[in-house]
C-alpha positions as CSV (number, residue, x, y, z in Angstrom):
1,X,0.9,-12.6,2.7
2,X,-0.3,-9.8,5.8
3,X,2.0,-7.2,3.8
4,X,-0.4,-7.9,0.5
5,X,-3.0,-7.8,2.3
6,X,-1.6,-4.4,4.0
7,X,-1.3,-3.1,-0.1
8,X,-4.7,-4.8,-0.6
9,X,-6.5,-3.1,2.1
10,X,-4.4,0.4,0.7
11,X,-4.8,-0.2,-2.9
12,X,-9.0,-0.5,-2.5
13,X,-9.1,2.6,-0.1
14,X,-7.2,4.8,-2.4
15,X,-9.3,3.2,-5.6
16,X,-12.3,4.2,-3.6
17,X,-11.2,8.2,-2.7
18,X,-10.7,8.2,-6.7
19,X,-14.5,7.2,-6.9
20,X,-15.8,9.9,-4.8
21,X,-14.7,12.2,-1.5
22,X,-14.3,11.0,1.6
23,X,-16.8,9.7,3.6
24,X,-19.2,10.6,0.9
25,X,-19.0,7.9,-1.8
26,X,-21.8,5.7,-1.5
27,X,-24.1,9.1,-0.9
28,X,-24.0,9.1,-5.0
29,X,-25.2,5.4,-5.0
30,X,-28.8,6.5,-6.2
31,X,-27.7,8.1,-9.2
32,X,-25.1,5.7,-10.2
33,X,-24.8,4.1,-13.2
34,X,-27.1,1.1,-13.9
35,X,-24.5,-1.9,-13.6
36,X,-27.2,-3.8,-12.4
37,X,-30.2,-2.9,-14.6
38,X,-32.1,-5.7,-15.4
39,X,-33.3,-6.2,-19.2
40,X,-36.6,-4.7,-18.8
41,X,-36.2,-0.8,-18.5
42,X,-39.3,-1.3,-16.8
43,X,-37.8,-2.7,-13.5
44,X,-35.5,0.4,-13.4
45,X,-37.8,2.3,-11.1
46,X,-38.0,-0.8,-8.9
47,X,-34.2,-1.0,-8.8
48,X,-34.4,2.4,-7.6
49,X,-36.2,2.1,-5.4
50,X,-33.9,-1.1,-4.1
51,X,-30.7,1.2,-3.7
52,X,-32.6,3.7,-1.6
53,X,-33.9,1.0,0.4
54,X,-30.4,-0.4,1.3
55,X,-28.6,3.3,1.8
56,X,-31.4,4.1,4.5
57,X,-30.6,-0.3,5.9
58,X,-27.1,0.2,5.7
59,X,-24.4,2.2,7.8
60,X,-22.3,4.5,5.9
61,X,-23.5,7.7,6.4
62,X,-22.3,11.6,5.6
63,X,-21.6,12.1,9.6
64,X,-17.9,13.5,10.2
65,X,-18.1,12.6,13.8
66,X,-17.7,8.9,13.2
67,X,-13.8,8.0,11.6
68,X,-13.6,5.1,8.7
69,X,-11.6,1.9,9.7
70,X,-11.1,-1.7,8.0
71,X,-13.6,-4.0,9.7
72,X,-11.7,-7.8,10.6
73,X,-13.5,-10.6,10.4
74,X,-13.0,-14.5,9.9
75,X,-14.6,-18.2,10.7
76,X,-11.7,-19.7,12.1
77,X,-12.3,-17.6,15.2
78,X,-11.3,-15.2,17.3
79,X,-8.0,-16.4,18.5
80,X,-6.7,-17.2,15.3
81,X,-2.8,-16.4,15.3
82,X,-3.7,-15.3,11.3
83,X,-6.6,-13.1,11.8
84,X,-4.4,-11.4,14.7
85,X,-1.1,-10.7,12.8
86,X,-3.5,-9.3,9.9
87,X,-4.7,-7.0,12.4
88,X,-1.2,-5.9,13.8
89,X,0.1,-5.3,10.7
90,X,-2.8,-3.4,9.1
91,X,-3.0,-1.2,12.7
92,X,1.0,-0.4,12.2
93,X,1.0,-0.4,8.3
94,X,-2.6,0.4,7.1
95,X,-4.2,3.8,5.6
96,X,-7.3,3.3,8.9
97,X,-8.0,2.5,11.9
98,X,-9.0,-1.5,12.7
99,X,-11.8,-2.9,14.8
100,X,-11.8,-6.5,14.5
101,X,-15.0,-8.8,15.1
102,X,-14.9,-12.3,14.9
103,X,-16.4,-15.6,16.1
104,X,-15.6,-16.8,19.5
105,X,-15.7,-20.4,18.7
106,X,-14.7,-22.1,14.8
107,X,-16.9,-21.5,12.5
108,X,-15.2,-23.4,9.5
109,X,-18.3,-24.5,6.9
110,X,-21.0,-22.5,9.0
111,X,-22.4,-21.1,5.5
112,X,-24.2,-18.0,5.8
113,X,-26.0,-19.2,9.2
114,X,-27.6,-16.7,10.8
115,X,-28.2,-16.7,14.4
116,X,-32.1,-15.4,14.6
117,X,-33.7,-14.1,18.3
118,X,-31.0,-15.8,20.3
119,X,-29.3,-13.2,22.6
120,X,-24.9,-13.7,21.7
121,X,-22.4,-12.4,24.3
122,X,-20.3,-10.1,22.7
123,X,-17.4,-9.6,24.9
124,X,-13.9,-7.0,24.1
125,X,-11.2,-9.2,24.4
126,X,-8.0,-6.6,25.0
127,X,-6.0,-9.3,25.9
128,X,-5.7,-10.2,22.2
129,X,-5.6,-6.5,20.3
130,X,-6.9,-3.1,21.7
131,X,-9.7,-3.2,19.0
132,X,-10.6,-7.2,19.3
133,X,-14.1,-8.2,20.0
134,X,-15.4,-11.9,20.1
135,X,-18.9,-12.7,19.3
136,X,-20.7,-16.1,20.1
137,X,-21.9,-16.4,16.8
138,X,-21.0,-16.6,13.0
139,X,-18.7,-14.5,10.4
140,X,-22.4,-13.5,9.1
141,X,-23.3,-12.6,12.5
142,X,-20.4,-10.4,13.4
143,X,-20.6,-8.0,10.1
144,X,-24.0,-7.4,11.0
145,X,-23.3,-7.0,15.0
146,X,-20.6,-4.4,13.8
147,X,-22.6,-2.6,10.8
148,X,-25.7,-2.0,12.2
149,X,-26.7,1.5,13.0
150,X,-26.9,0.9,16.3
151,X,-24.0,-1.4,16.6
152,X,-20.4,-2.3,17.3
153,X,-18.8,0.5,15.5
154,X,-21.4,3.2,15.7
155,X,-21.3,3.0,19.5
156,X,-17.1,3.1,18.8
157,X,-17.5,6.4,16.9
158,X,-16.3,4.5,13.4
159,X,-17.5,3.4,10.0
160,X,-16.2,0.7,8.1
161,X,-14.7,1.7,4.6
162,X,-13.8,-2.0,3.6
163,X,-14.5,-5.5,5.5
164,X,-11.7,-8.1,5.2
165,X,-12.6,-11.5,5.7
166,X,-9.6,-13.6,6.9
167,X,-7.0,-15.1,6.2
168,X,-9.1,-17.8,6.7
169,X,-6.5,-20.9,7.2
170,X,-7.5,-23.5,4.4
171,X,-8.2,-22.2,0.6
172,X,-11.7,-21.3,-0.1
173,X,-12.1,-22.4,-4.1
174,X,-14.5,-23.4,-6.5
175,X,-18.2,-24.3,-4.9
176,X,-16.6,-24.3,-1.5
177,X,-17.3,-20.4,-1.3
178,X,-20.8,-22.0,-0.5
179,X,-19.9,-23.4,2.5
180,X,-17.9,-21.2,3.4
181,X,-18.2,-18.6,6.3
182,X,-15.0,-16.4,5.2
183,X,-17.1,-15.7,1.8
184,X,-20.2,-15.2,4.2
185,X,-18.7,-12.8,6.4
186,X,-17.6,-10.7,3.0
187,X,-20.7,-11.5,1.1
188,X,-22.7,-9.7,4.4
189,X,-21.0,-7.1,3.9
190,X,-21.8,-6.7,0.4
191,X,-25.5,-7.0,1.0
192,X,-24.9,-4.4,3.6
193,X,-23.3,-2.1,0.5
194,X,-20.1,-2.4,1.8
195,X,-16.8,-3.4,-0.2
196,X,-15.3,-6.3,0.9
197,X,-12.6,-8.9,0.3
198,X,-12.3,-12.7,1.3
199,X,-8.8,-13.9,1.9
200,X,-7.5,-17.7,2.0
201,X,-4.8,-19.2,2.4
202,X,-4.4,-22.6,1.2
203,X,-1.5,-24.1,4.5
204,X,-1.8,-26.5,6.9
205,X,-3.1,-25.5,10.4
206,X,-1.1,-23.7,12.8
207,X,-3.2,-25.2,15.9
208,X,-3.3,-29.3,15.4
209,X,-6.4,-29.3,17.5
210,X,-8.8,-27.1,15.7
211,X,-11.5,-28.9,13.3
212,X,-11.6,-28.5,9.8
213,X,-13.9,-28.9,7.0
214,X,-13.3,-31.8,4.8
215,X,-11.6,-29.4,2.1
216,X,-8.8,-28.6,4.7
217,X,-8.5,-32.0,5.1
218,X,-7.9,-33.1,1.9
219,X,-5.1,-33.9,-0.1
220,X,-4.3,-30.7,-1.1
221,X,-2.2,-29.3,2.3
222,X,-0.1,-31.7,0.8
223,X,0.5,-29.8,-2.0
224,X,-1.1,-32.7,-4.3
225,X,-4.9,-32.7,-5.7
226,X,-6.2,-35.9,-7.7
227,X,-6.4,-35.2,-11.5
228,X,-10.0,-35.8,-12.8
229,X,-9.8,-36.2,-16.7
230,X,-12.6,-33.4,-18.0
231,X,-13.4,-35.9,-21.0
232,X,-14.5,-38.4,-18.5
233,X,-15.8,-35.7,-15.8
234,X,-19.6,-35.3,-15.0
235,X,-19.2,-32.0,-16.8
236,X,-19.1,-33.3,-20.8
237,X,-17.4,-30.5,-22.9
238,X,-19.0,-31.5,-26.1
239,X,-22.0,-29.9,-24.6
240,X,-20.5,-26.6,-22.2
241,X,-23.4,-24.8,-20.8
242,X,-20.3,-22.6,-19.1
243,X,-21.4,-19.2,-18.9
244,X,-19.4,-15.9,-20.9
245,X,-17.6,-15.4,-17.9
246,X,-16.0,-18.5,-17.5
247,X,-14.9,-18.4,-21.2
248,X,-13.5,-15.1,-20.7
249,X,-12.0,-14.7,-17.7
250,X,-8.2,-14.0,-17.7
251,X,-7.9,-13.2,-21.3
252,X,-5.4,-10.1,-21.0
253,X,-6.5,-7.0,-21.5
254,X,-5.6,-5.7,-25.2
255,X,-2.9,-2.3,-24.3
256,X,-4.2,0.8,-25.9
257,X,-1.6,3.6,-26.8
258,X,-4.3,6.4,-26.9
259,X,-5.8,7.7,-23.5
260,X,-9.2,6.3,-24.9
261,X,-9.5,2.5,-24.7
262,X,-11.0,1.2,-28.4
263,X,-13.9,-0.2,-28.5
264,X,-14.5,-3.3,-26.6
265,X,-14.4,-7.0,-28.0
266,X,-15.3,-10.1,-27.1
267,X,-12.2,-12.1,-27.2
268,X,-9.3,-9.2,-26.8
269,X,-10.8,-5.8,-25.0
270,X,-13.0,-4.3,-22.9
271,X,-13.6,-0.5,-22.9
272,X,-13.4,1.9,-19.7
273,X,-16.2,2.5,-18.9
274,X,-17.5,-1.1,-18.4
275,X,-14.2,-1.6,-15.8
276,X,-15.6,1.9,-14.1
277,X,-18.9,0.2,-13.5
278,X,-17.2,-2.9,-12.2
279,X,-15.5,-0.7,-9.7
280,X,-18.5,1.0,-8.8
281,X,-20.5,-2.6,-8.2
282,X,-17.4,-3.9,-5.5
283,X,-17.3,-0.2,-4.0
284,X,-20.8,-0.6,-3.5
285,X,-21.0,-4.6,-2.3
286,X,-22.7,-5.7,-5.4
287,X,-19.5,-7.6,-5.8
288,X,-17.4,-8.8,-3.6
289,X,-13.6,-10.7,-4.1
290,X,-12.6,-14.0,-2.9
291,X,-8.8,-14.1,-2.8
292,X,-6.4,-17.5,-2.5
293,X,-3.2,-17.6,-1.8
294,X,-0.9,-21.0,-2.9
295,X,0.7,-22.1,0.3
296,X,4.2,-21.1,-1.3
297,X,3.9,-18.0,-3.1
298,X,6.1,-16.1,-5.4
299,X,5.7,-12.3,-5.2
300,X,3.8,-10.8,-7.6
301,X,2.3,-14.0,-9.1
302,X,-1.1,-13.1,-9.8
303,X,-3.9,-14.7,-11.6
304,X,-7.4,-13.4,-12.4
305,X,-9.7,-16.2,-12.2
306,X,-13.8,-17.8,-12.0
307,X,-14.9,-20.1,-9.5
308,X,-13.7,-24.2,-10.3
309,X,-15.4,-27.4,-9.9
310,X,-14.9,-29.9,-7.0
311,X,-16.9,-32.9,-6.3
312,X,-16.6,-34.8,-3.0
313,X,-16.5,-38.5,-3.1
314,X,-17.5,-41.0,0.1
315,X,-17.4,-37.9,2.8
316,X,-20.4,-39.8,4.8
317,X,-20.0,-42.5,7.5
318,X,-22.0,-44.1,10.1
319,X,-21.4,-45.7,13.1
320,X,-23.6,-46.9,15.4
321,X,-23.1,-45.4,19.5
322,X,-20.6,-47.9,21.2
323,X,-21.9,-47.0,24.6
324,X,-26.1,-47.0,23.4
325,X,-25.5,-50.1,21.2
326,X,-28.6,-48.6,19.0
327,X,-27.7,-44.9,18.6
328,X,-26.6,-44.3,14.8
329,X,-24.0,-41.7,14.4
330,X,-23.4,-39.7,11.5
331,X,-20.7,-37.8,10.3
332,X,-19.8,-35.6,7.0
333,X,-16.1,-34.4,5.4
334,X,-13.9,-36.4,8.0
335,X,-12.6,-38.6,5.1
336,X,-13.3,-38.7,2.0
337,X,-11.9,-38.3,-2.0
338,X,-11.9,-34.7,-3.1
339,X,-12.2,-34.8,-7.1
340,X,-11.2,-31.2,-8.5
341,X,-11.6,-31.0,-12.5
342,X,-8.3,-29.3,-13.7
343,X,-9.7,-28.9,-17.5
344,X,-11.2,-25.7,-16.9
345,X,-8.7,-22.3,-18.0
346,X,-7.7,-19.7,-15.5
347,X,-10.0,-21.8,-12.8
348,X,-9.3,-20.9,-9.2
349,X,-8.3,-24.5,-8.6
350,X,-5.5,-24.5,-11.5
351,X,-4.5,-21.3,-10.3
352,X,-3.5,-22.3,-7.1
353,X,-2.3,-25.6,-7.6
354,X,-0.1,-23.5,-10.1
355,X,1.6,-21.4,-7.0
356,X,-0.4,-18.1,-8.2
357,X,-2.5,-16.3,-6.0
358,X,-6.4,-16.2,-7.5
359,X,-8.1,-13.5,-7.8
360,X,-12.0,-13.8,-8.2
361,X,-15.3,-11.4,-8.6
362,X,-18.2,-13.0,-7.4
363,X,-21.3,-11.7,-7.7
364,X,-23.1,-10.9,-3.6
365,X,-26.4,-11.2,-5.1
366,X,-28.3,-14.2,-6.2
367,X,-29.1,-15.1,-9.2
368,X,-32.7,-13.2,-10.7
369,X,-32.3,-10.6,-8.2
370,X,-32.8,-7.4,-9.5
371,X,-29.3,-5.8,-8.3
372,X,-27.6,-8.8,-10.0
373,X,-24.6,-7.8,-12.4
374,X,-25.6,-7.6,-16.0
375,X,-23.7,-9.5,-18.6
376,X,-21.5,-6.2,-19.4
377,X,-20.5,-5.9,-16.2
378,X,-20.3,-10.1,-15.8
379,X,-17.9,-9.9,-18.5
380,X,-15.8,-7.2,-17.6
381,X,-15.0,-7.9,-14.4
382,X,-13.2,-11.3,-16.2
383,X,-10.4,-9.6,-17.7
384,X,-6.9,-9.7,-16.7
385,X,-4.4,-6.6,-16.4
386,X,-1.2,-7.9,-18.9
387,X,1.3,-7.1,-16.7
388,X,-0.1,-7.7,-13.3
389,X,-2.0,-10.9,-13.6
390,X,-4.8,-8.9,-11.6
391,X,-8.3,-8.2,-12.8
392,X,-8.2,-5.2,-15.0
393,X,-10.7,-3.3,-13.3
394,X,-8.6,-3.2,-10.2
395,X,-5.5,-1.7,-11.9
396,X,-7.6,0.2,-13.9
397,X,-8.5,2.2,-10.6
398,X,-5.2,1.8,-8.8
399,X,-1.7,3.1,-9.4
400,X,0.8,0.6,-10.3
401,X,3.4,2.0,-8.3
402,X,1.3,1.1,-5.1
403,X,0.9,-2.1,-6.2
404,X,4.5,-3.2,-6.8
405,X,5.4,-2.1,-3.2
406,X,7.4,-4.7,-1.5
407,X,8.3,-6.0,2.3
């Protein structure tokens, strides 16, 4: 998994010099094309407006003195043996430098917490990895430690070109990525107009002792999810309210013999320049991926994917305070039935539980906001390369060759 993560981190870094020349690629953000126009042309000069606002917030400037790196985060903390080995092999292996940031404590399920006008220690821990820096405070908290023009990395002389976001140990699917602070940590970079990638992988923990959210603890690690009819599932197909995307995604993209893709259908192709703006949207952070990988996985088994559904069953329990005698205590996710829904194609959930590794563009903005992906773009970003398995927009960008690389 660290060696894909290795071609990962390469693959996005050389799709990005394609895009524009070093150092200089998000300078053209202003005049880029409008992936995220809303439907009114008359909300364009807001949205401008929005984009200059966020180049002069966020922290990739034209300076030459400061050198681009891959920016390490996670939730799992500091210490984790997975975030560490990411960050050997990407230092050894990788096209940049690495500065690594993460919690000091677990963070599993911390969300997008924030930690607002509370002083954190942030504190270089060498003893781990030259370039290892633990924070006392979430995955949310560390981008923006790192990112900020006055922080972590300018003070280091660096940039970050991409943010990677664990390997966060536990799989991060379906409405979890709500919960989650390895989707945080990439989604704050994203708002921050950075590319970024979330990375899970769905094994057992390597440390007995550390917590875990209630999806770790389910029966998944044991390679075994309970099957939830869809007919008889809260979500009634007869009616689907499913958006275009989830009805799309992972329909293979249509080969085209000439150099100029046809014309773009519904149900069998998308043109080129609809995957060029979904490129431009992740190398700017209006999208970001969330990546899974199965905890055995074949090489090269690849699946391009929307988000699942997963409903929790009996996760709360109280207890009164043994000690008190009047005290109730509470707790959430130590037990409890996990109910995935398995009826829905090319889900992240299927996906996985099918030993591929999912691949899946979410969206960093809410919904309504005015940098929010139009339906082109929502569409386009669904497809699925034939051969690969990957999104089409990916291997639109990158070189084949690079991608079949191998340990």
């Amino acid at each position: 998994m660290f060696i894909v993560l290795t071609l990962a981190a390469q693959t996005t870094i050389v799709g990005l010099r394609k895009t524009c020349t070093s150092q200089q690629w998000v300078s053209s953000g202003p005049q880029r094309s409008d992936w995220d126009r809303t439907p009114s042309r008359r909300c364009s000069n807001n949205v401008q407006r929005l984009r200059f606002a966020r180049l002069h917030m966020n922290h990739l400037d034209n300076s030459t003195e400061r050198q681009p790196c891959i920016l390490l985060t996670n939730d799992d903390g500091v210490e984790s043996t997975m975030l560490l080995r990411l960050a050997n092999v990407l230092s050894e292996q990788g096209p940049l430098e690495v500065v690594v940031i993460a919690p000091r404590t677990n963070q599993s399920a911390c969300s997008h917490r924030l930690t607002l006008a509370t002083p954190m220690e942030l504190r270089h821990r060498s003893d781990l990895h030259p370039a290892v820096y633990a924070l006392n405070g979430s995955p949310a908290d560390c981008v923006i430690t790192a990112t900020e023009p006055n922080g972590l990395l300018a003070r280091l002389g660096k940039q970050a070109h991409l943010v990677v976001s664990g390997p966060n140990i536990g799989a991060n699917l379906a409405q979890d990525v709500l919960y989650s602070g390895t989707f945080s940590g990439a989604r704050q970079a994203g708002l921050n107009g950075l590319p970024a990638i979330a990375c899970s992988w769905r094994g057992t923990l390597l440390t007995e002792t550390r917590r875990r959210p209630a999806f770790k603890a389910s029966p998944m690690k044991h390679g075994k999810m309970p099957f939830v009819d869809p007919q008889t599932a809260a979500l009634d197909e007869t009616t689907d309210t499913r958006r275009t995307r989830c009805n799309v995604c992972g329909q293979v993209l249509a080969k085209t013999t000439d150099s100029v893709a046809a014309k773009s259908t519904v149900n069998d192709m998308v043109n080129e320049a609809a995957l060029d703006l979904v490129w431009s949207a992740f190398s700017h952070g209006d999208l970001v991926l969330n990546v899974n990988f199965p905890a055995k996985w074949d090489w090269g088994k690849w699946r391009t994917t929307h988000l699942g559904a997963i409903f929790y069953r009996d996760v709360f329990r109280s207890d009164i305070d043994e000690q008190s005698g009047s005290v109730e205590m509470v707790t959430i996710g130590a037990q409890g039935r996990p109910e995935p829904l398995f009826g829905f194609v090319n889900s992240d959930l299927v996906a996985v539980q099918e030993g591929y590794a999912s691949v899946t563009t979410l969206q960093t903005w809410p919904e309504s906001h005015p940098l929010q992906a139009n339906a082109q773009v929502v569409e386009a970003m669904a497809f699925a390369d034939p051969d690969s398995g990957l999104p089409a927009w990916i291997i639109h960008r990158v070189s084949r060759d690079v991608l079949q690389q191998r340990p």
